[in-house]
Z-matrix of the N, CA and C atoms (Angstrom, degrees):
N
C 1 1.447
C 2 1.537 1 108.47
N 3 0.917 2 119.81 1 128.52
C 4 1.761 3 132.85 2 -179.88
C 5 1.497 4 104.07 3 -74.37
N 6 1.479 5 99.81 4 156.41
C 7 1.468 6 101.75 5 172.85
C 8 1.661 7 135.14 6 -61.11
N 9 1.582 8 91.50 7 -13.71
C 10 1.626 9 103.28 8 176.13
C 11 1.728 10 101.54 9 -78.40
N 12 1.084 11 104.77 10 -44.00
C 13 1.408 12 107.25 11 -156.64
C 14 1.226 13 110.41 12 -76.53
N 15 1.659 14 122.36 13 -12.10
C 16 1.425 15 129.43 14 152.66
C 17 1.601 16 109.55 15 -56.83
N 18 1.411 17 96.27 16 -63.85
C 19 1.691 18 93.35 17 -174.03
C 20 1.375 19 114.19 18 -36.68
N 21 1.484 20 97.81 19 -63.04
C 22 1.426 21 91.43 20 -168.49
C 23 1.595 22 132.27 21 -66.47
N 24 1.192 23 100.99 22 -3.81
C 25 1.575 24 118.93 23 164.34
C 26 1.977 25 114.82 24 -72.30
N 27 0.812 26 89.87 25 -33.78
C 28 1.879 27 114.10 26 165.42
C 29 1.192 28 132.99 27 -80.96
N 30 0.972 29 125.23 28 -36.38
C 31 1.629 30 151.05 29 143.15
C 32 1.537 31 96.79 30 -44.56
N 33 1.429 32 120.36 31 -77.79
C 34 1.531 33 114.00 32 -168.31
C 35 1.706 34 115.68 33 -57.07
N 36 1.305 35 108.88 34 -14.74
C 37 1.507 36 97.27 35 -172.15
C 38 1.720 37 106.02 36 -100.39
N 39 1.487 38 104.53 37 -6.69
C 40 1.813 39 109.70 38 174.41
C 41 2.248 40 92.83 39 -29.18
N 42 1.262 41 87.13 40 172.68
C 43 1.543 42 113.69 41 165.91
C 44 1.788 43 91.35 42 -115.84
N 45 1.251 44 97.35 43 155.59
C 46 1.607 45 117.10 44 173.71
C 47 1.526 46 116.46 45 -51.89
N 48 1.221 47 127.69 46 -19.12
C 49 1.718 48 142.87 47 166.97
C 50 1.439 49 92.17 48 -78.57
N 51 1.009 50 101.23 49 -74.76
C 52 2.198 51 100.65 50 -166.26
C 53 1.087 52 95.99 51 -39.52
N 54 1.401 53 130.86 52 -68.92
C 55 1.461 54 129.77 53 -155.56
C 56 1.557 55 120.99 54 -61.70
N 57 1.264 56 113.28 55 -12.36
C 58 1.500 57 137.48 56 175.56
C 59 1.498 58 105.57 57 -93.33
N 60 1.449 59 125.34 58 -20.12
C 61 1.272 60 124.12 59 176.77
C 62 1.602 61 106.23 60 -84.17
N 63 1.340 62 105.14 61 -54.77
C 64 1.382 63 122.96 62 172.28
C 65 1.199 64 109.45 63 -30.89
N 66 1.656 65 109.84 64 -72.06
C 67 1.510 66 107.84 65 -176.76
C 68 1.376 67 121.58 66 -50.38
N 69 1.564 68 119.16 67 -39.98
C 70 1.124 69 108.81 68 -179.76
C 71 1.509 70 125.62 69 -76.54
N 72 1.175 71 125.71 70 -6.45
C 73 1.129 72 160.45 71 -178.06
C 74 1.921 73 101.68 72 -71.88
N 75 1.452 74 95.40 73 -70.91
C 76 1.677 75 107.25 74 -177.18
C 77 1.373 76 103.51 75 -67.06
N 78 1.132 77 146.58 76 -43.08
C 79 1.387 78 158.11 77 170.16
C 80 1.876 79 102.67 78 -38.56
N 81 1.094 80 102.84 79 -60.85
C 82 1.325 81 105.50 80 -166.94
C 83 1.461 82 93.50 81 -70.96
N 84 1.463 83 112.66 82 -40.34
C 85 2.066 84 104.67 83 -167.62
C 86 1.345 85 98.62 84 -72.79
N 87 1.526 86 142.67 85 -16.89
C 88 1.317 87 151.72 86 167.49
C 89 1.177 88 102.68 87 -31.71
N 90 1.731 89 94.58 88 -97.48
C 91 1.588 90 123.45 89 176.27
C 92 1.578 91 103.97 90 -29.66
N 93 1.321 92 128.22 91 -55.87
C 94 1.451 93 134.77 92 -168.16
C 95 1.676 94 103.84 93 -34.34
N 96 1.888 95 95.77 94 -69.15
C 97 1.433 96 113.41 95 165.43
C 98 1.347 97 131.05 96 -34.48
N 99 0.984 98 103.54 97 -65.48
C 100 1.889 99 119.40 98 167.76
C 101 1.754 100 107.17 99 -36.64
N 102 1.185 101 116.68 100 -64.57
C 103 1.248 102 131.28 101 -173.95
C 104 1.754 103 113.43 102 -49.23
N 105 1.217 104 98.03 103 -50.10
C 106 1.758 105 117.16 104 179.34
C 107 1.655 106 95.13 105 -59.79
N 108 1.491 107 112.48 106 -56.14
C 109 1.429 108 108.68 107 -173.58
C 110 1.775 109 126.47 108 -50.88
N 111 1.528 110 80.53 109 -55.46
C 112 1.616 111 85.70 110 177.50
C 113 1.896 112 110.12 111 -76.48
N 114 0.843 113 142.03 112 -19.84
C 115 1.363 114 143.31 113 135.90
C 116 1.813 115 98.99 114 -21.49
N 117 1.191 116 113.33 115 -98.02
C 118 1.320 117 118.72 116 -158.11
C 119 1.522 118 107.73 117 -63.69
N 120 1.239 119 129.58 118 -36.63
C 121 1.745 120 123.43 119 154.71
C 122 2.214 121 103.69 120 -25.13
N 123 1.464 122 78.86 121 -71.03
C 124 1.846 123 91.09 122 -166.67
C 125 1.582 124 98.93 123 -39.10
N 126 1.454 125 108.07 124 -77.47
C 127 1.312 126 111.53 125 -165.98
C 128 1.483 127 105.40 126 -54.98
N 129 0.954 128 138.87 127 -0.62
C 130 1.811 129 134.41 128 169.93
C 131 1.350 130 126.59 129 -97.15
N 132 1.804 131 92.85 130 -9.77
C 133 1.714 132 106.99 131 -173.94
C 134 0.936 133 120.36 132 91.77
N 135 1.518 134 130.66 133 -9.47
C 136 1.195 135 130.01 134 -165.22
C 137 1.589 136 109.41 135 -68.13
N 138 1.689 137 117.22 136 -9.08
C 139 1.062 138 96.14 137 -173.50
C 140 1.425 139 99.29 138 -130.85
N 141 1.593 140 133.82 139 56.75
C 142 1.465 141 146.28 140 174.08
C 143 1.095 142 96.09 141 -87.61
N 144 1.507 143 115.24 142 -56.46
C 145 1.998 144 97.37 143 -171.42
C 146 1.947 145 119.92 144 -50.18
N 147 1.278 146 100.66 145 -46.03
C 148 1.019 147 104.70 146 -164.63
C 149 1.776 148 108.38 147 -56.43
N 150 1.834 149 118.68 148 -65.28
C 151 1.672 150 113.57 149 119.78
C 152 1.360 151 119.13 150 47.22
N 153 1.542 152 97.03 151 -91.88
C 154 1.606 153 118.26 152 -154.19
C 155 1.586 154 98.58 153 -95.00
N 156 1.243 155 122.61 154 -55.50
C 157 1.792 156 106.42 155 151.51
C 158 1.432 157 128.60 156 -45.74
N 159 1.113 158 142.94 157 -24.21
C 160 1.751 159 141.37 158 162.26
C 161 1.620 160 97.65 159 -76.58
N 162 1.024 161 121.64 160 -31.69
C 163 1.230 162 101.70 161 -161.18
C 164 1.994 163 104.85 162 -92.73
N 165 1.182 164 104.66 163 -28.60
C 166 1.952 165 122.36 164 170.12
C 167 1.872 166 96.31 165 -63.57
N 168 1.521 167 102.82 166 -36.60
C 169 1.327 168 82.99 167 -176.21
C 170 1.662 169 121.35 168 -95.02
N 171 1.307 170 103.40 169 -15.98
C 172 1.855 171 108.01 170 156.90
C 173 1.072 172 128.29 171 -43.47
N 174 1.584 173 100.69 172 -56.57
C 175 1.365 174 122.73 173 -175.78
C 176 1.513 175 118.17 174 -60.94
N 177 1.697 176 126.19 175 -29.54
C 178 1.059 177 152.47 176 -130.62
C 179 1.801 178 90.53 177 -118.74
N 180 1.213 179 92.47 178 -32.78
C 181 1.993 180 95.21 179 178.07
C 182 1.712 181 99.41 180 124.24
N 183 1.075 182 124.24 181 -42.73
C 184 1.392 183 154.72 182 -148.95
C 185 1.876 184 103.80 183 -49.94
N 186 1.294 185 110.30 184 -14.39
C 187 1.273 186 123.26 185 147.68
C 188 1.325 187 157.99 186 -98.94
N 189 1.509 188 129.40 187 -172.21
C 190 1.563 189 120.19 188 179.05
C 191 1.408 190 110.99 189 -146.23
N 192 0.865 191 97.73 190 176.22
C 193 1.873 192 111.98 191 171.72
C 194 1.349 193 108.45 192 -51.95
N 195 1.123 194 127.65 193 -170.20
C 196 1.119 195 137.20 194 128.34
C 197 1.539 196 133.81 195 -109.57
């Protein structure tokens, strides 16, 4: 049995509280993740093009307010 297939064997037996802890729990370690990613994208450049197109298209009119 793989380590997923534990979890998810564990996951199914939560009570309706755990599983609400969990989620909020995984939610936050999500976002955590997400954050680290796009962090290290930026600082690697990976995300200048994209950048330099929003900003050609600001400049260009090609936007709005919010």
């Amino acid at each position: 049995m793989t380590k997923v297939e534990k979890l998810e064997r564990e996951i199914r037996s939560l009570s309706a509280q755990e599983l609400t802890n969990f989620r909020e729990w995984f939610a936050a370690f999500d976002a955590a993740a997400w954050d680290r990613q796009i962090e290290e994208d930026a600082k690697a450049g990976k995300l200048d093009a994209l950048a330099d197109t929003a900003i050609a298209d600001h400049r260009a009119g090609r936007s709005r307010n919010l």
